[in-house]
MARDO-59534 format. One line per 8 residues: number of its first residue (from 1); their letters; for each residue x, y, z of N, C-alpha, C, CB. Coordinates in nm, 2 decimals, padded with zeros to 4 digits, always signed. Glycine has a CB too. Layout:
# residues N
NUM = a = X:Y:Z:X:Y:Z:X:Y:Z:X:Y:Z | ...;
//
This chain:
# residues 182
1 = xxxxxxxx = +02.62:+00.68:-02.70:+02.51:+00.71:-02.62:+02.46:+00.58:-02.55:+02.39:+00.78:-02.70 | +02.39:+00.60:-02.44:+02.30:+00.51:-02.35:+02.13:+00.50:-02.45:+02.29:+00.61:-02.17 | +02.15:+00.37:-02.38:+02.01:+00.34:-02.42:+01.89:+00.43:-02.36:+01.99:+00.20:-02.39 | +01.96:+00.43:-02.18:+01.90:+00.48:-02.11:+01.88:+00.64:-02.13:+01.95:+00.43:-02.00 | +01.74:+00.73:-02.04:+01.74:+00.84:-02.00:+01.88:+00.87:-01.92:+01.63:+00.85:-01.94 | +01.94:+01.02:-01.97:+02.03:+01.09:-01.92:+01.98:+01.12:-01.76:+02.05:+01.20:-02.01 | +02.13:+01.16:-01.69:+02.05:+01.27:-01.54:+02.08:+01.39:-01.59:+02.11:+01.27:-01.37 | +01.97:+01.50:-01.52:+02.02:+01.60:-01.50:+02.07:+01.62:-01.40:+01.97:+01.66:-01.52;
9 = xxxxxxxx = +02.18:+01.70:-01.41:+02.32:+01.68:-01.27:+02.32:+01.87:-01.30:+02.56:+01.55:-01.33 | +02.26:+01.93:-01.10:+02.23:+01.99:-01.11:+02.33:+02.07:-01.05:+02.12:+01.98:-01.10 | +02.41:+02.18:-01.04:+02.54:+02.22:-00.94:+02.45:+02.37:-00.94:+02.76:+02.21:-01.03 | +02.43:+02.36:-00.80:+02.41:+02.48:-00.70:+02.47:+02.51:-00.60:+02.31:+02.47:-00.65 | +02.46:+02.62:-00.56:+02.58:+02.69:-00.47:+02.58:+02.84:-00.43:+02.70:+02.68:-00.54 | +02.62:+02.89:-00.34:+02.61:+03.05:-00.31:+02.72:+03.08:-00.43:+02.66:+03.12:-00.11 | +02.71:+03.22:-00.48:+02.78:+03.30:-00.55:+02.93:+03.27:-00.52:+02.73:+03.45:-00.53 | +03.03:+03.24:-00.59:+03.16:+03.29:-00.52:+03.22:+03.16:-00.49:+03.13:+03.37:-00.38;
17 = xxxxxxxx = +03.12:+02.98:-00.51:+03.21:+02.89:-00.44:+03.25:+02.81:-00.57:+03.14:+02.79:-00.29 | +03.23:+02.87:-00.65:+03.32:+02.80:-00.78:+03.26:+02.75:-00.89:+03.39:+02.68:-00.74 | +03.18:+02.73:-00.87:+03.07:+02.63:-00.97:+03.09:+02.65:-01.09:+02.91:+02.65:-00.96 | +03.10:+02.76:-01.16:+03.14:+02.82:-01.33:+03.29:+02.76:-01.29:+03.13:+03.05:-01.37 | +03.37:+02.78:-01.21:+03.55:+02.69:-01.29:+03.55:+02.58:-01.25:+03.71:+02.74:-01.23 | +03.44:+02.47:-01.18:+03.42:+02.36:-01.18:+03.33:+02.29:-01.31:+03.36:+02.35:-01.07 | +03.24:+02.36:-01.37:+03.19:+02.27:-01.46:+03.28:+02.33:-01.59:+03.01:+02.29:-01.48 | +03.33:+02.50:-01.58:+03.43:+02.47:-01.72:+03.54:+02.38:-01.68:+03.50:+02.61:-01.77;
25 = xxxxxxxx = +03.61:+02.32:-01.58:+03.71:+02.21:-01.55:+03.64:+02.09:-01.62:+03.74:+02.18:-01.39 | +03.57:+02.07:-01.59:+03.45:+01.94:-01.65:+03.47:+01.96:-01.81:+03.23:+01.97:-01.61 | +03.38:+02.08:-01.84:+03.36:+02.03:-01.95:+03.48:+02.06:-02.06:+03.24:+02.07:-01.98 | +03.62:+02.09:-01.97:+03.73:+02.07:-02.10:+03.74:+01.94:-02.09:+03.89:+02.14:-02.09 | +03.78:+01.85:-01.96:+03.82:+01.72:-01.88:+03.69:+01.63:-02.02:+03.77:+01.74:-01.65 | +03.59:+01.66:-02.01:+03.45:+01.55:-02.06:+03.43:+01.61:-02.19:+03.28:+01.55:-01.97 | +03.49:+01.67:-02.28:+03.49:+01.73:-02.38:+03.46:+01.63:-02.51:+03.60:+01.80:-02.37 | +03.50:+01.47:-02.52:+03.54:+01.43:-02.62:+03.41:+01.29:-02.55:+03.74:+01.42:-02.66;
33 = xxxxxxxx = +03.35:+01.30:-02.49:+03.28:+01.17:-02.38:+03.13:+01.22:-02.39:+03.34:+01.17:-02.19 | +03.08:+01.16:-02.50:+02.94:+01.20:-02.55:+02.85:+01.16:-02.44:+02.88:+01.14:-02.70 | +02.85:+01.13:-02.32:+02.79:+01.09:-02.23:+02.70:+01.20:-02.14:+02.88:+01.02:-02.16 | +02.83:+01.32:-02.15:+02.79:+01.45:-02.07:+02.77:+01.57:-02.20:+02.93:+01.50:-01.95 | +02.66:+01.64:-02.17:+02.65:+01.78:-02.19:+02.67:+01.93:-02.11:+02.55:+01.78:-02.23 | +02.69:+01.99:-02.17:+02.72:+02.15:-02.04:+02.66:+02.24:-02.11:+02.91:+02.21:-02.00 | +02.48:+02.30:-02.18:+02.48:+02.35:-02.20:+02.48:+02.51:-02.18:+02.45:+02.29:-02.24 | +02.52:+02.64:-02.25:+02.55:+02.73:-02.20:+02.44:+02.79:-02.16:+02.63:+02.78:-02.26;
41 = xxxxxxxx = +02.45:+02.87:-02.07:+02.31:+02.98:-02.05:+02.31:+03.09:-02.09:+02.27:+03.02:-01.92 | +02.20:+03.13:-02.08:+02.13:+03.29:-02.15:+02.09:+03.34:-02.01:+01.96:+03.27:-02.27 | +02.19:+03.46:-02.02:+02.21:+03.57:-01.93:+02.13:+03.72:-01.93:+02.35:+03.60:-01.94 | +02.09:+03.75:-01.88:+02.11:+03.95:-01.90:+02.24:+04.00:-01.83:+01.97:+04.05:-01.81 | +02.33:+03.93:-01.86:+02.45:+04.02:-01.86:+02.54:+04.04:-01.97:+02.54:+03.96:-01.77 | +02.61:+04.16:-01.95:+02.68:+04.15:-02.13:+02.78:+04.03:-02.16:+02.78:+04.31:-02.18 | +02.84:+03.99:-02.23:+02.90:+03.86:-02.24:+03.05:+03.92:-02.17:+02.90:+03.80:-02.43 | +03.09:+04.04:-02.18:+03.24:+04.05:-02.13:+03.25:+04.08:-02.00:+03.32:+04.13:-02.19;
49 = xxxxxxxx = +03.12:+04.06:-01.92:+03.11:+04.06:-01.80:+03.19:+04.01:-01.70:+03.02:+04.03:-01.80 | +03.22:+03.91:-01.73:+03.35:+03.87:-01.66:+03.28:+03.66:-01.62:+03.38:+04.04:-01.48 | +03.32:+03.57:-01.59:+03.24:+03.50:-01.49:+03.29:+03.36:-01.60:+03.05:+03.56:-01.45 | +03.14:+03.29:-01.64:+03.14:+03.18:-01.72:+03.09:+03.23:-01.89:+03.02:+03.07:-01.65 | +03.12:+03.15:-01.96:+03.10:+03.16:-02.07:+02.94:+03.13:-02.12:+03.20:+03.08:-02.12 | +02.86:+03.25:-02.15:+02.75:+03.27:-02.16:+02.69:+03.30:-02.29:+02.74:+03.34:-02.08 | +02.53:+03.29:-02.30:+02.52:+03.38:-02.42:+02.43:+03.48:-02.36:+02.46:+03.30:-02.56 | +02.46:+03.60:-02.38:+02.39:+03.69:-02.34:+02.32:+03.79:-02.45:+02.46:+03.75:-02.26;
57 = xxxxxxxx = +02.20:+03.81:-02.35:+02.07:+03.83:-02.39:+02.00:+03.97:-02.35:+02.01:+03.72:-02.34 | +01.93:+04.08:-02.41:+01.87:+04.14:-02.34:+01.72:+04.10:-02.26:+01.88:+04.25:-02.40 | +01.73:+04.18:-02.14:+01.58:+04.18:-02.08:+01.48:+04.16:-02.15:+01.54:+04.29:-02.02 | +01.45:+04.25:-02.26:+01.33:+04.24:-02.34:+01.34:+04.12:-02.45:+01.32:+04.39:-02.43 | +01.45:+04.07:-02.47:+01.42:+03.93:-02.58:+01.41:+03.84:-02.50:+01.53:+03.89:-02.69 | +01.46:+03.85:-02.37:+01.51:+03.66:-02.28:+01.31:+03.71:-02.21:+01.76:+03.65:-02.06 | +01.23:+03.83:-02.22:+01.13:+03.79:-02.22:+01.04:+03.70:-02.27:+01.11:+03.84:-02.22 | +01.07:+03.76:-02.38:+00.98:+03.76:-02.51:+01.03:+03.59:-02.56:+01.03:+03.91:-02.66;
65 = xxxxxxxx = +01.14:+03.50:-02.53:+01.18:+03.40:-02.53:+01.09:+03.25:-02.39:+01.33:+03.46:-02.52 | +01.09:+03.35:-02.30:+01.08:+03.29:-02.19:+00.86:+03.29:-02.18:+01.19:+03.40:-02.05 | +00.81:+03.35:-02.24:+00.70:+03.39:-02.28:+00.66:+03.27:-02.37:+00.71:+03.53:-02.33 | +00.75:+03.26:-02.50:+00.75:+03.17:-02.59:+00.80:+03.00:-02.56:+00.84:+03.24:-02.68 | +00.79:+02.96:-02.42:+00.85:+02.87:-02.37:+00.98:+02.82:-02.45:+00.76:+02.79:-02.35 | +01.08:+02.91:-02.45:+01.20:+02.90:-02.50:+01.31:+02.87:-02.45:+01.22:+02.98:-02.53 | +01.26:+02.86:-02.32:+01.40:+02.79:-02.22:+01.32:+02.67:-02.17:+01.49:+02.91:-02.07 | +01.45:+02.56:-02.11:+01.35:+02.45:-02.04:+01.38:+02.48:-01.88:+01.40:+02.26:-02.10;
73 = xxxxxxxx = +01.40:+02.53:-01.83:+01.43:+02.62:-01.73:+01.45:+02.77:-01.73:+01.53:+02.57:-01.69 | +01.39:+02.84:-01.66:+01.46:+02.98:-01.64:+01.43:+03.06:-01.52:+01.43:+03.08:-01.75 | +01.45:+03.11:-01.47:+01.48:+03.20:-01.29:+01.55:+03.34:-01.32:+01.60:+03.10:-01.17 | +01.52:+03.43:-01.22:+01.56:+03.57:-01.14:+01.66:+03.52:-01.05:+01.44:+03.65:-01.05 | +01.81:+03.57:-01.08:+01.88:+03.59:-00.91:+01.94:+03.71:-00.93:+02.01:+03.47:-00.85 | +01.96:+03.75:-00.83:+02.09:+03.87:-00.80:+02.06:+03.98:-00.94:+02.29:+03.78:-00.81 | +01.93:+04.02:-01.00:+01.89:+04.06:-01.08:+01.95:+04.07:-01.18:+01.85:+04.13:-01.04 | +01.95:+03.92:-01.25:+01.96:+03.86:-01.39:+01.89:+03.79:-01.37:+02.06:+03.82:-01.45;
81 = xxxxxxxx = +01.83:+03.76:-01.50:+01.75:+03.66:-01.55:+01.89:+03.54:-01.60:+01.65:+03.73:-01.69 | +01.80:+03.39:-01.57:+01.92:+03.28:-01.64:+01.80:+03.23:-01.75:+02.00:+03.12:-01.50 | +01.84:+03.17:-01.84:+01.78:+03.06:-01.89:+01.84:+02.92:-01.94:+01.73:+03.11:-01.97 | +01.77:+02.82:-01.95:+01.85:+02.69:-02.01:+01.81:+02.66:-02.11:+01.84:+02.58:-01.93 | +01.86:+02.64:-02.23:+01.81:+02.61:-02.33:+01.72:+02.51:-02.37:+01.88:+02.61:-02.37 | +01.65:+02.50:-02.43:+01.54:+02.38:-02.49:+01.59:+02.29:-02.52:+01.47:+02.41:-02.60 | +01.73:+02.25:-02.50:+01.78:+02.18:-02.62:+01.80:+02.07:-02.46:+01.95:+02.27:-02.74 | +01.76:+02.08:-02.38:+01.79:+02.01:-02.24:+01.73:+01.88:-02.24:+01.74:+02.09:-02.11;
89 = xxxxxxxx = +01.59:+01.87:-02.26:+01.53:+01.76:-02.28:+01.55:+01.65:-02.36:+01.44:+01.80:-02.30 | +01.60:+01.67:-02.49:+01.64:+01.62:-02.59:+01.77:+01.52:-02.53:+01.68:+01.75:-02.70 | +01.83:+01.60:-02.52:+01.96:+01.52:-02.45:+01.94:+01.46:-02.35:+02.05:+01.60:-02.41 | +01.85:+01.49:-02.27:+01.87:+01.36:-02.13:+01.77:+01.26:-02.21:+01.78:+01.41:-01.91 | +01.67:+01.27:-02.33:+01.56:+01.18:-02.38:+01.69:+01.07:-02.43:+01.43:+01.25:-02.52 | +01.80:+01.14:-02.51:+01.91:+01.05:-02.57:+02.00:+01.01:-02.51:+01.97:+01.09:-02.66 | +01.97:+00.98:-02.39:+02.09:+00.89:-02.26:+02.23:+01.02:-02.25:+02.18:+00.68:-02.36 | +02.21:+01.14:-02.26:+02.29:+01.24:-02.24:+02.27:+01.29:-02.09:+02.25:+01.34:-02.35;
97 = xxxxxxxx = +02.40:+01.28:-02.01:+02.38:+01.36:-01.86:+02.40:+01.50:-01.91:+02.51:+01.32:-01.74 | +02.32:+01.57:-01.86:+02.29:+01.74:-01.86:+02.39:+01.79:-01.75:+02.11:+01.80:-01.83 | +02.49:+01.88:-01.77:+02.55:+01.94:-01.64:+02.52:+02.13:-01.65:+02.74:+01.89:-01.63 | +02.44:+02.13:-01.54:+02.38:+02.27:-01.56:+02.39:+02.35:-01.42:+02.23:+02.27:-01.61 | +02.44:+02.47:-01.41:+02.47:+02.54:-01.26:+02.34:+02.65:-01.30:+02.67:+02.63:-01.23 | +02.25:+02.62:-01.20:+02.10:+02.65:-01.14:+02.10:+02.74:-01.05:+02.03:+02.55:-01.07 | +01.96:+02.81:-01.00:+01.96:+02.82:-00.88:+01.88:+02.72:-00.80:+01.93:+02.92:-00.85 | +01.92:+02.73:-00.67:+01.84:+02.67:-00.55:+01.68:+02.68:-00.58:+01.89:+02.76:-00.41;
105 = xxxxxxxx = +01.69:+02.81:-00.61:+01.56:+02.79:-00.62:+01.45:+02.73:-00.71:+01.54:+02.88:-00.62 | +01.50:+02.67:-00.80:+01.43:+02.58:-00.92:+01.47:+02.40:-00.92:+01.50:+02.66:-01.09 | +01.52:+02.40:-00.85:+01.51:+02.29:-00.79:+01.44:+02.20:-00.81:+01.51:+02.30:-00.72 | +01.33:+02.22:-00.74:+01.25:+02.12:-00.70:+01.13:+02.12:-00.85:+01.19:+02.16:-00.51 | +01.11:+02.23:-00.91:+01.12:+02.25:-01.05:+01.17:+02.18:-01.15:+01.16:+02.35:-01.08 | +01.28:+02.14:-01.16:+01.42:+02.07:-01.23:+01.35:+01.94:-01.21:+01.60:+02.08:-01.13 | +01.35:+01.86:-01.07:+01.29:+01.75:-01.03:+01.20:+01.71:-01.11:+01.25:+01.77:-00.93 | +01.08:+01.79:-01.08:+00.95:+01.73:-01.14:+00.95:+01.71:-01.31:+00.83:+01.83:-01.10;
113 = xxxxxxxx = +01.02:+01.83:-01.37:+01.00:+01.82:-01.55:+01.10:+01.72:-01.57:+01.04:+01.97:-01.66 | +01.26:+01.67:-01.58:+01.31:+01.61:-01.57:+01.40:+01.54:-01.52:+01.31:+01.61:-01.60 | +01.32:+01.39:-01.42:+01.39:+01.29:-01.35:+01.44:+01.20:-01.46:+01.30:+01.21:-01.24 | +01.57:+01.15:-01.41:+01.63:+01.16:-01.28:+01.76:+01.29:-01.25:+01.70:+01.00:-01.25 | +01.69:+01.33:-01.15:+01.82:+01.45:-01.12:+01.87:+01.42:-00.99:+01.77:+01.62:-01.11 | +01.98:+01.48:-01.00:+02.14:+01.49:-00.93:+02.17:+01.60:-00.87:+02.25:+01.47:-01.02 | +02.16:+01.62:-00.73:+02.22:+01.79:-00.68:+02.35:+01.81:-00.65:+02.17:+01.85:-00.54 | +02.42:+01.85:-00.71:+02.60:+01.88:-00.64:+02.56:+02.00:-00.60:+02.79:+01.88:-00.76;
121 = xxxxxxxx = +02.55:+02.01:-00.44:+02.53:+02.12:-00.37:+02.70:+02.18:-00.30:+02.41:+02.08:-00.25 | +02.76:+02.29:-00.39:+02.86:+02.35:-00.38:+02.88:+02.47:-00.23:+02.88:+02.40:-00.52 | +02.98:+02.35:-00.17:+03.06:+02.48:-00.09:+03.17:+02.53:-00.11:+03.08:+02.47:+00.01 | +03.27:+02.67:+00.00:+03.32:+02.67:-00.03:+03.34:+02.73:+00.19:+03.33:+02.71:-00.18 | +03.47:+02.75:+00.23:+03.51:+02.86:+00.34:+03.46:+02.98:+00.30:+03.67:+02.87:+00.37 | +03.41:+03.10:+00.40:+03.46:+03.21:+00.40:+03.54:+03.28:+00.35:+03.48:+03.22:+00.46 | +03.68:+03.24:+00.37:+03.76:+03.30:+00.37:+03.80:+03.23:+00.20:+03.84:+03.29:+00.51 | +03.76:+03.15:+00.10:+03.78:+03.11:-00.01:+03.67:+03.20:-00.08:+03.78:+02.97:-00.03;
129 = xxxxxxxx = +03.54:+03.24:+00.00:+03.43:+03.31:-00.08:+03.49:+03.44:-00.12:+03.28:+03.34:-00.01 | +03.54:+03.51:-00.01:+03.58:+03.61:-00.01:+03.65:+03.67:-00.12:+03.64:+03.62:+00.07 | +03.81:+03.55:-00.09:+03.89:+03.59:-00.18:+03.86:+03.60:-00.38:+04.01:+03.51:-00.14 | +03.75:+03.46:-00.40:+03.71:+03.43:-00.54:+03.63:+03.56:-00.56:+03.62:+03.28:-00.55 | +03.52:+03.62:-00.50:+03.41:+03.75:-00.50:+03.51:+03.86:-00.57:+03.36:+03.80:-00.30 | +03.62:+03.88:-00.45:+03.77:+03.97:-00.48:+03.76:+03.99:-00.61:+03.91:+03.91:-00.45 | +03.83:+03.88:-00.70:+03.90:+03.81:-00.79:+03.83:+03.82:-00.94:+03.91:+03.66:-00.74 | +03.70:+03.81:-00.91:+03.61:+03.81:-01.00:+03.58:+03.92:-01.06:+03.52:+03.76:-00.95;
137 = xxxxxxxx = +03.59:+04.06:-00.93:+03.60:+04.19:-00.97:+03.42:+04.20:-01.03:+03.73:+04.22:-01.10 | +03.31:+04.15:-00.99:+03.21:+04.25:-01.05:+03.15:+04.29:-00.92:+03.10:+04.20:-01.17 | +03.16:+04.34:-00.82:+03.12:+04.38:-00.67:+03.27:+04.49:-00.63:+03.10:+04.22:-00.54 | +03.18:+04.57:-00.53:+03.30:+04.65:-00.48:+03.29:+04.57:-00.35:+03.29:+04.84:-00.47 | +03.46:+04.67:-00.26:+03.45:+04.48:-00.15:+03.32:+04.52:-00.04:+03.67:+04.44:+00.00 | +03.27:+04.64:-00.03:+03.15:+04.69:+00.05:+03.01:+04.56:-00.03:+03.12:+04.89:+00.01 | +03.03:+04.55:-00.16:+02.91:+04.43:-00.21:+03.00:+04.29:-00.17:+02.87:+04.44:-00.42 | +03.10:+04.27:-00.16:+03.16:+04.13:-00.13:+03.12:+04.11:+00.04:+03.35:+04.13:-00.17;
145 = xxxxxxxx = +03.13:+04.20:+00.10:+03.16:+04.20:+00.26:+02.97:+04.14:+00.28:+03.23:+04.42:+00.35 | +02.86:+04.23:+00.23:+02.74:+04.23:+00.22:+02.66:+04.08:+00.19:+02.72:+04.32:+00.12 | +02.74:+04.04:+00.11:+02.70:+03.91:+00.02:+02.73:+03.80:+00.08:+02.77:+03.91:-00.11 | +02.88:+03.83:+00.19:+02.89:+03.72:+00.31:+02.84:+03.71:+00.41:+03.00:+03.70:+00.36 | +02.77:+03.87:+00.43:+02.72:+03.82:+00.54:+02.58:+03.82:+00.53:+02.77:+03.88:+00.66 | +02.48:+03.82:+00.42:+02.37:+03.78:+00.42:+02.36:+03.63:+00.41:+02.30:+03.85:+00.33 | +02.22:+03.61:+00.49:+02.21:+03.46:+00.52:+02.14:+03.42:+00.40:+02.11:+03.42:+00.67 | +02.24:+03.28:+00.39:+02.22:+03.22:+00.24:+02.10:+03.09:+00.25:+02.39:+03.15:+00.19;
153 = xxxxxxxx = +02.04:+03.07:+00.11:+01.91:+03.02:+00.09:+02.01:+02.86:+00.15:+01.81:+03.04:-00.09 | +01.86:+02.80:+00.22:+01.93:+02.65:+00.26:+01.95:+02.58:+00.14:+01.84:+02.53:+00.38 | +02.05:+02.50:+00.15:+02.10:+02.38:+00.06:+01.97:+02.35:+00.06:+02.20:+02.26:+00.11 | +01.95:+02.27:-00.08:+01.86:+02.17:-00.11:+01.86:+02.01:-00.04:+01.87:+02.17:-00.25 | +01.75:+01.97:+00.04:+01.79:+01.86:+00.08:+01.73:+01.72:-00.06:+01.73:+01.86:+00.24 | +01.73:+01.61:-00.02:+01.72:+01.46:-00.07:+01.78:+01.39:-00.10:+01.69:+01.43:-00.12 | +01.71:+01.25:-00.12:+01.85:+01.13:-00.16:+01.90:+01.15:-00.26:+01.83:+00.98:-00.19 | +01.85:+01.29:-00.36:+01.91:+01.29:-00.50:+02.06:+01.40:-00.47:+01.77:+01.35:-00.63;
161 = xxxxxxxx = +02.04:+01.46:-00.34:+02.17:+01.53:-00.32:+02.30:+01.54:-00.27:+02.15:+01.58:-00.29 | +02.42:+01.55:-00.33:+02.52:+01.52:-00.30:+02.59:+01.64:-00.29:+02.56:+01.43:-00.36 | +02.72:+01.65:-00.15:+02.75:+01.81:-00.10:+02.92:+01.76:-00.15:+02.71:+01.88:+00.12 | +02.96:+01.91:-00.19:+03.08:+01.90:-00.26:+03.17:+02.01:-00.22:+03.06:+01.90:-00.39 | +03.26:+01.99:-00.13:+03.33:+02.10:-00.05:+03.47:+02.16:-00.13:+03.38:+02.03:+00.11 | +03.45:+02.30:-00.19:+03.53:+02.30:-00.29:+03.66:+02.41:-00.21:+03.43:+02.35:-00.44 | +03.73:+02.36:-00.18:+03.85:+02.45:-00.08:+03.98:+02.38:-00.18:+03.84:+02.38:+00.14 | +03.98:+02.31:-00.21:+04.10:+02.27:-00.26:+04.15:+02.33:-00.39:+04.09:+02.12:-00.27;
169 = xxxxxxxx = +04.27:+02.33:-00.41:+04.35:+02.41:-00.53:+04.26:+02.34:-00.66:+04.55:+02.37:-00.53 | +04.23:+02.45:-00.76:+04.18:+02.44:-00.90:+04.16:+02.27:-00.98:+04.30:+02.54:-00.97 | +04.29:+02.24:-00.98:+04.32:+02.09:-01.05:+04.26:+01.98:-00.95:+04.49:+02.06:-01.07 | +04.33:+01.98:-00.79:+04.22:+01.86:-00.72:+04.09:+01.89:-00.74:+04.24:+01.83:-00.56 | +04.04:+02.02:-00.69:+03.90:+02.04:-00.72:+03.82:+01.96:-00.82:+03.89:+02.16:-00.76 | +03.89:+02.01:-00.98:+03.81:+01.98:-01.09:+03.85:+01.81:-01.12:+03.84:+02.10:-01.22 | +03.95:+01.78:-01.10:+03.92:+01.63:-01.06:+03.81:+01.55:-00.98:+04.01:+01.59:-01.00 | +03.82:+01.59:-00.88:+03.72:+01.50:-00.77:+03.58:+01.59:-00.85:+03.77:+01.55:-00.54;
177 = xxxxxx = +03.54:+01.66:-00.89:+03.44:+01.71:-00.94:+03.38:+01.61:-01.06:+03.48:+01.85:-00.97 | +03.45:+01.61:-01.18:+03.44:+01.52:-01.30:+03.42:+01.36:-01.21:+03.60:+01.54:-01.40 | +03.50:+01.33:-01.16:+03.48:+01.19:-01.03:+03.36:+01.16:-01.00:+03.53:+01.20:-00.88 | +03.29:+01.30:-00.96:+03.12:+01.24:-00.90:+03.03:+01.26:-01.03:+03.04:+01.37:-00.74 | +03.08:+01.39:-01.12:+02.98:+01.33:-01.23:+02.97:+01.21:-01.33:+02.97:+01.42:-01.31 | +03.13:+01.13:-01.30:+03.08:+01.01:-01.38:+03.04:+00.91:-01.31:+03.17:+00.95:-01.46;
//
C-alpha cells in the first residue's frame, strides 16, 4: 500500500459502451496489485440477469440499507437502484485506488465525499452501441433502437476528467484501459 490517500477512478458512460468488460478486463489484468480495488455493486436486478458481476438485492432491503447509510454511494437509473459499498472509504483512507462504474449523475457527489477523483468518461460508435445492446440480450431491438436514439446525459466535464474511446477489439481495449488506471 501507499502511504498516500487512494483515487477514486470513476468509469461513466451511456449503457452499451463497455464499461462492465473494461473494469472486469482490469480487474482480472490488477488482480494480484493491491494498489487497485473493484468493488462489486448492489443491484435490484436478479444476479442471472445477464451484464457484470453483481450482488443483488431486493427493492425493499437495498432500501432499508440505503436508509441505514449503507452504501457510500447509491443512485436510480434505467429503474434500478445501484449501490457502492461502505467498504469504499476505507480503501481510498489506505492508499487503495477504488475502480467503480457510476452514474453521471453522482458525480459531482463522488467529488465532494471522496477527493481525489478520476473520470474515465466511456465511449463507444453507434454502430458498436448497437451491436453490444444486441449482444447483451436484456432489451428487445425496439428498446435498443429507443435507447440510441434518446439524447444522452452530457459527459461530465473537469481537469479530473479523462475520455476513453472504446471501439477497439476486447484485448487492445482492456489494455489501454488498465494503462490509464495506473
Amino acid at each position: 500500500m501507499t502511504n498516500g490517500r487512494g483515487t477514486l477512478l470513476l468509469v461513466v458512460g451511456p449503457s452499451g459502451v463497455g464499461k462492465d468488460t473494461l473494469i472486469a478486463g482490469a480487474r482480472a489484468t490488477l488482480e494480484n496489485d493491491g494498489r487497485f480495488a473493484f468493488p462489486q455493486r448492489f443491484i435490484t436486478r436478479p444476479s442471472d440477469a445477464g451484464g457484470e458481476d453483481h450482488i443483488a438485492i431486493a427493492p425493499e432491503e437495498f432500501d432499508r440499507v440505503a436508509a441505514e447509510d449503507g452504501f457510500s454511494l447509491h443512485w436510480c437509473a434505467h429503474g434500478m437502484r445501484y449501490g457502492l459499498p461502505n467498504e469504499v472509504p476505507d480503501l481510498l483512507a489506505n492508499g487503495v485506488n477504488v475502480v467503480a462504474n457510476i452514474s453521471r449523475e453522482v458525480v459531482d457527489l463522488a467529488r465532494l465525499l471522496y477527493p481525489p477523483v478520476r473520470v474515465i468518461s466511456v465511449t463507444a460508435s453507434r454502430q458498436a452501441l448497437a451491436a453490444r445492446l444486441q449482444q447483451r440480450g436484456r432489451e428487445t431491438p425496439e428498446e435498443i433502437e429507443a435507447r440510441l436514439n434518446r439524447p444522452s446525459n452530457a459527459a461530465p466535464v473537469g481537469r479530473d476528467v479523462v475520455h476513453f474511446q472504446n471501439d477497439a477489439p476486447i484485448d487492445q481495449a482492456v489494455s489501454r484501459f488498465v494503462d490509464l488506471l495506473r
